[in-house]
Each structure stands twice: as C-alpha cells, then as structure tokens.
C-alpha positions, 0 to 999 in steps of 0.5 A: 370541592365538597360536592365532588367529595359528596359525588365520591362517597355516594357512588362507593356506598351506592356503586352503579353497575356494580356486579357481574355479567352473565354472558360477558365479551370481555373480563379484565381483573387488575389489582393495585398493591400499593392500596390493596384494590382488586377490580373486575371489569365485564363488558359485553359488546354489541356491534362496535359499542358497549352494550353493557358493562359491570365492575365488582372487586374491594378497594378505597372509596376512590378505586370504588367510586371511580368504577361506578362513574365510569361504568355509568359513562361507557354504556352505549358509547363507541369503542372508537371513542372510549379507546380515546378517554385520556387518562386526564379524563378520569381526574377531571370526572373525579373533580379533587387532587389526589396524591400519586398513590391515590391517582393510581387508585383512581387509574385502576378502573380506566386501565381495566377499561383501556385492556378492554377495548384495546383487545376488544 
C-alpha cells in the first residue's frame, strides 16, 4: 500500500499535464463541496481521439493526484473507449480504500472527463 501512497504524493507535488490548453475542444469545471476541490478539465480532440488534454484547479492530494494519473491516461485513447472507463477503474488506478467522501475527491476528475466525452 505504501507504493500506492508514494505514486499519490508525487503525482500532487508533480501534477502531469497540469495547465490549460490554448485552443481546447471541450472545457468542463466542477467543484466538489464537501472538500472544496475545483477542477478544470481541457481537451482537444482530433478525429475521434484525444489529442491532448490538461486539468488545473486546487483540491486535496486525491482530487489532485487523481487528475494527473488520469490525464496521463487518456492521452491518445479513443472516445469510444474512454466513454466506457467505469468508475471502478479510478479506485483501482488509485490502489487505497478511500472513505465515501474521499472517493467523491477521487470521482471529480473522471466525472469532469465523463461530461466530456459524453457532449464530445
């Protein structure tokens, strides 16, 4: 589990793709009350893939680390198969059990990508 706590804390202290885009196809920004997270989330889209894709935002380590992992992941993949990530997928990236209100920390990121590549 320690691995999976050292993964987190270096993808919050150093976010990849952490930013904005200048010429983004799609923006979605959400914010999480129960913690305070804000998340925005840029794509730009090439045919029916992700060409590139940034997040900025403030939240806890989770929402934070959480963004950069899954910001690594999407880049280049298919619309049609990010359209399909299931939320479990998030959990299982992460690798630690987290209480309801940090899964909701963890969540903010892939429902920011979900609204993306639904109205993409």
């Amino acid at each position: 589990m320690s691995i999976y706590k050292d993964i987190i804390l270096d993808h919050y202290r150093n976010p990849r793709n952490f930013g904005k885009l200048a010429h983004a196809t799609k923006s979605v920004s959400l914010y999480n009350p129960l913690c305070g997270d804000r998340i925005t989330m840029e794509v730009t889209r090439e045919n029916n893939s992700i060409k590139d894709v940034r997040f900025s935002g403030e939240g806890c380590a989770i929402s934070q680390a959480t963004a950069s992992m899954l910001t690594d992941y999407v880049q280049g993949k298919s619309l049609e198969e990010l359209r399909k990530i299931p939320k479990e997928f998030i959990m299982n990236m992460i690798g630690i059990e987290l209480s309801p209100n940090r899964l909701k920390c963890a969540l903010l990121p892939w429902e920011a990508l979900m609204k993306i590549v639904t109205e993409l």
